[in-house]
N, C-alpha and C positions, 0 to 999 in steps of 0.2 A: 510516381517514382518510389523505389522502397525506403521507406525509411532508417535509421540505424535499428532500431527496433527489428524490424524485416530481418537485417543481416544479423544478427545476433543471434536471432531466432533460427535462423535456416543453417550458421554455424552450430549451434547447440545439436541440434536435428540432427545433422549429418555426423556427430561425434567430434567432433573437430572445437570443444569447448576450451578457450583457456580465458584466466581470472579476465580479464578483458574485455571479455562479452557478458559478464556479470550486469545486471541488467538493474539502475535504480526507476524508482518512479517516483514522483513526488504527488502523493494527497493531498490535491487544495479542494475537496469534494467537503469539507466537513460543514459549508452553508446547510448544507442538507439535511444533516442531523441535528446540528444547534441551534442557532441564529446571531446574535449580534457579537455570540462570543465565539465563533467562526474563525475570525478573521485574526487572531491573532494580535501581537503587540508592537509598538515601533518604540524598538529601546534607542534608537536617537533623538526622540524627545524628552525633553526634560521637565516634567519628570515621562516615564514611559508611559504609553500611553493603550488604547484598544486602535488597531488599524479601523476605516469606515471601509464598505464595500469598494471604492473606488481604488484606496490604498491598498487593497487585497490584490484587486488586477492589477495596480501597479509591479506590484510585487511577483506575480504570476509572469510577468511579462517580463522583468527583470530575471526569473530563473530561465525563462526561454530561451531570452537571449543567452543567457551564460554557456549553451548548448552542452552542461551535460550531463542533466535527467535524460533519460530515455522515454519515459512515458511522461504526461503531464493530464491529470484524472481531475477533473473537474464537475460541476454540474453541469445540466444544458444551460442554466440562462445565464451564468456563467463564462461559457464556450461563447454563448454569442456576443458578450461585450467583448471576450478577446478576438473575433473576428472580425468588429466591426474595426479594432484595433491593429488590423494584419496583424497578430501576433506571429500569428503561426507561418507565415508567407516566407518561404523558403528556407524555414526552418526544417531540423532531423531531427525535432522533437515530437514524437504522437500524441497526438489529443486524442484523450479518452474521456467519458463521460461514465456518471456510477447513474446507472440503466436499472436498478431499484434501489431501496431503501429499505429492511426490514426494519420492525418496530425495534429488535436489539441498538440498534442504532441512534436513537434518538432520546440515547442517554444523556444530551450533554443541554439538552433544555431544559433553564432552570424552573429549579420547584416542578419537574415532571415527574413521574412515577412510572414509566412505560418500561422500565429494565427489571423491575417487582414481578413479571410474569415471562411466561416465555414467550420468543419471538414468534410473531406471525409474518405474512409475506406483504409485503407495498408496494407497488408500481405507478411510476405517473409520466416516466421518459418517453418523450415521441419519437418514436425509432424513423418515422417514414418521417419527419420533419427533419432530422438528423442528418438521413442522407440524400435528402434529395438535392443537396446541391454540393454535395464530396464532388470532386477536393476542392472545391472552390473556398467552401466554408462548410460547416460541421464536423462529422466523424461518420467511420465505420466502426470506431470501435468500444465496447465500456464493460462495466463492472458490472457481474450478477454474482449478488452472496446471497449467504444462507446461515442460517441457524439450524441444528437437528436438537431436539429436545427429549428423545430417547421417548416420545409419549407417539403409541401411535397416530391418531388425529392429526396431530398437530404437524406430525412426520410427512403425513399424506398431503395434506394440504401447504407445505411447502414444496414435495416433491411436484404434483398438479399444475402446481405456480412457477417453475422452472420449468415445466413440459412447455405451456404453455406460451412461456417469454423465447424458449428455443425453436418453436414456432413459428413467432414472427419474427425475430433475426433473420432467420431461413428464406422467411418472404421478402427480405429489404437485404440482403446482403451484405448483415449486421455481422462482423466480427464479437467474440466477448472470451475476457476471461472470468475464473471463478473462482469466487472467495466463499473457503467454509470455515468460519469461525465455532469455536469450543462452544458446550453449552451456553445459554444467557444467564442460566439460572443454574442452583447447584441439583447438578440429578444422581448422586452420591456417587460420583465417584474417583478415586485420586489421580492427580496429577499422570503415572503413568498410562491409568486405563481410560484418562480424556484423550491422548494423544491416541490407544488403540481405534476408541469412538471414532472419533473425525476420521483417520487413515480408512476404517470400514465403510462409512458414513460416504466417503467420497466417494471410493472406490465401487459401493453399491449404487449411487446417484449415476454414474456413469456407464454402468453396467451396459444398458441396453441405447444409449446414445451412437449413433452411429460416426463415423470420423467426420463426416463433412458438419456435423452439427455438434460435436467436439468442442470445449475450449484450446483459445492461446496454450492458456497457460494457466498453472493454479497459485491462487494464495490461502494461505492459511497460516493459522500463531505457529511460531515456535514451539514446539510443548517437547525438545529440548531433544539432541543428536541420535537416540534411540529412536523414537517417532519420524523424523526426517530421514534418517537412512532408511528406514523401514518403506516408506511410502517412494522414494526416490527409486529404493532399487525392486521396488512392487513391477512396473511398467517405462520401459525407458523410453516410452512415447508419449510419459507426462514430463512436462516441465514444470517443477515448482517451486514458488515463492512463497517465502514469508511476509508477514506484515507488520509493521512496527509497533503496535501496541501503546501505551501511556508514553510519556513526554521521557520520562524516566533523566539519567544524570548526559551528558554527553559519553561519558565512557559505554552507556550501555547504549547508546545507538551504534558506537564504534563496534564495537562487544558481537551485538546482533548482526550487522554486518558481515562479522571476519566468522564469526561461529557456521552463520547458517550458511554462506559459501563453502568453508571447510566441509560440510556434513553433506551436502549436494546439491543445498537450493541452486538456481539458476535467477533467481528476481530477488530484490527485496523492497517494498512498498510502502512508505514511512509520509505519514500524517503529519501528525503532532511532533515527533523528534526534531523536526522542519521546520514546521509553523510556527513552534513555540522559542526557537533558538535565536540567540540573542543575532546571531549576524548565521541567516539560512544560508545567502550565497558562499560562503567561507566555511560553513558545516557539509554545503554539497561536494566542495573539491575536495576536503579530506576524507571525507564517506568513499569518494573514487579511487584516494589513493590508497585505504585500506582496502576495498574488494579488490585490487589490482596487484597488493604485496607489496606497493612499497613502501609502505607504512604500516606499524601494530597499533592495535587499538591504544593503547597507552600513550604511546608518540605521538598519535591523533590526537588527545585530549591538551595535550601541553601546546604542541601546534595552533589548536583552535585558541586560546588561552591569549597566545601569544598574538591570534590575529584579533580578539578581541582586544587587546592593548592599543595596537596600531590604529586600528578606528576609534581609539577611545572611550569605547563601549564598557559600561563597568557591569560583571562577570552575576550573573544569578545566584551562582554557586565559588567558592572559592575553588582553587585549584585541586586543593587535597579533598573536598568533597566531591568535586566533580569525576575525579578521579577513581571513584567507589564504582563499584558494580551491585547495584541496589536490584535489578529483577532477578529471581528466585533463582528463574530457569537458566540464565545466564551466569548465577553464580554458581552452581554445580558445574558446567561442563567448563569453566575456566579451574577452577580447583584441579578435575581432575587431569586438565591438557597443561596445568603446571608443574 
C-alpha cells in the first residue's frame, strides 16, 4: 500500500504542494559512521547517560510509533532488529536504509583520521537481501550520497561507483534517494561558489540517468536560499531536500526547517538535531508544526523548553542560548527575511 511518503511525493509531482506534505525523515543511520557514540544520550538518567544499541531501537521504535517522521533511514542490521520487532507492521512510516557510506562519513570515529583526505566511495548494503522479502520485512528503499572533490580521479571514481550501485537497484527494484554533500575537504572555494559546485555537481551526475533509474528525491546541505532556489527552479522534476548537518542550538533545527521550506526544498533529513535532543519525540512534533506554519521557529524554541520542564528534563542549553541562531548559513538569510 503507498505509504505517506508515496502521497506526498505524487502531491508534490503533480504541483499540488502545500506546507503539509513537507516531508521530515529522521537519521538513525549514524551506527555506520561512528560506533558506540551512534546512539546518542538518555537525558532521563541520572546523571545522562550514552543509549546501548538496544536503547537506540527502543527509541527508533518509539519515533515510529509517534507516526510522524515520514521516512525512518536506518542501517540494514539495524532494519532488521526493527523487523524482528514489527516495528514497522502497519505503520505509514518508510524504512529506508543508507545503501553506502563514503569515507567523508566516518568522521565521527574516535581518534580516526579519514575526513584529513577526500572522500572515496564504500559499499557494503545487500540490496537482493533487502528486498527479497518486501513488504514483509526489509526495504525498497535507501540512501546513496557522494562527495565531489573538484579532483578529476577521484571525481570519476565516485561517478563509476554511482553507475554501478544504479545498476543493481535496477536489477532488484531497489528505490533510492540522493545525497550530495559539499566538499570533504577545503578545495578553495567560498561559501557561495560551494553552493554553485554541488548545484553543477548534481545536476552533471544526472545528466545522462535515465527516469526510470532516476532518484526519489535529492538531499544536499543548505549552502543558503541563493543555492536552493537556484537548484529547485533548475528542473521541476527534482524534488529537494536538505540535510540537517551538526547538532547545532534547537533554534537552528527550527531555523533549517522554516528557511529551507520557504526557499523550495520539499524534504528535510536531520540526524543529529534528533538524536542528540534532550526529548526527540517532542522536538519531532514542533519540527511539524513549524514546516506546516503554525508555529515560527522562535515559538518553537520556547515550546520545546516548556516541554522539557513537563518531563523534567533539565535543558543542555538555557533558553536564551538556545534561542541563538549559531549556523552561519542560517544567520544570514534570518537577518536578511528580518
Amino acid at each position: 500500500m503507498p505509504t505517506r511518503l508515496d502521497r506526498k511525493l505524487a502531491n508534490i509531482r503533480a504541483g499540488h504542494y502545500k506546507p503539509t506534505d513537507f516531508i521530515i525523515a529522521d537519521a538513525k543511520d549514524s551506527d555506520v559512521g561512528a560506533g558506540v557514540t551512534a546512539t546518542g544520550f538518555d537525558y532521563s538518567a541520572k546523571p545522562p547517560r550514552r543509549r546501548s544499541r538496544q536503547e537506540f531501537i527502543a527509541q527508533i521504535e518509539a519515533i515510529i510509533k509517534q507516526d510522524i517522521v515520514d521516512i525512518m533511514l536506518v542501517s540494514q542490521s539495524n532494519l532488521e532488529l526493527l523487523d524482528e520487532r514489527a516495528a514497522f507492521l502497519g505503520s505509514d512510516v518508510k524504512p529506508a536504509i543508507r545503501a553506502n557510506l563514503e569515507t567523508m562519513c566516518w568522521g565521527a570515529v574516535r581518534h580516526g583520521v579519514y575526513t584529513q583526505t577526500p572522500s572515496i566511495p564504500f559499499r557494503d548494503a545487500n540490496l537482493a537481501r533487502l528486498v527479497a522479502n518486501y513488504p514483509t520485512s526489509g526495504t525498497n528503499l535507501g540512501l546513496y550520497s557522494v562527495s565531489f572533490s573538484n579532483n578529476i580521479e577521484l571525481d570519476i571514481r565516485t561517478l563509476n561507483a554511482f553507475a554501478e550501485f544504479r545498476a543493481e537497484a535496477a536489477r532488484h527494484n531497489f528505490r533510492y534517494f540522493y545525497e550530495v554533500f559539499n566538499p570533504s575537504v577545503d578545495i578553495g572555494l567560498s561559501r557561495e561558489e560551494i553552493g554553485e559546485f554541488v548545484n553543477d555537481s548534481i545536476i552533471k551526475s544526472l545528466a545522462s540517468v535515465p527516469r526510470a533509474d532516476r532518484p526519489l528525491f535529492l538531499k544536499t546541505p543548505y549552502n543558503g536560499p541563493k543555492a536552493l532556489e537556484e537548484l529547485v527552479n533548475f528542473d521541476s522534476e527534482l524534488i529537494v531536500g536538505v540535510l540537517g548537518g551538526g547538532a547545532g542550538t534547537t533554534r537552528d533545527t527550527f531555523e533549517l526547517v522554516a528557511q529551507s521550506e520557504r526557499y523550495g526544498a520539499r524534504l528535510a533529513l536531520f540526524g543529529r538535531k534528533i538524536n542528540l535532543a534532550e526529548a526527540p519525540l517532542q522536538l519531532i512534533v514542533l519540527m511539524r508544526a513549524v514546516a506546516d506554519g503554525e508555529m515560527g521557529p522562535e515559538e518553537a524554541v520556547r515550546a520545546y523548553h516548556g516541554e522539557l520542564q513537563k518531563l523534567g528534563l533539565a535543558p543542555n542549553r538555557s533558553l536564551a542560548d538556545d534561542r541563538a541562531i549559531t549556523e552561519d548559513v542560517l544567520k544570514v538569510a534570518a537577518a536578511k527575511a528580518a
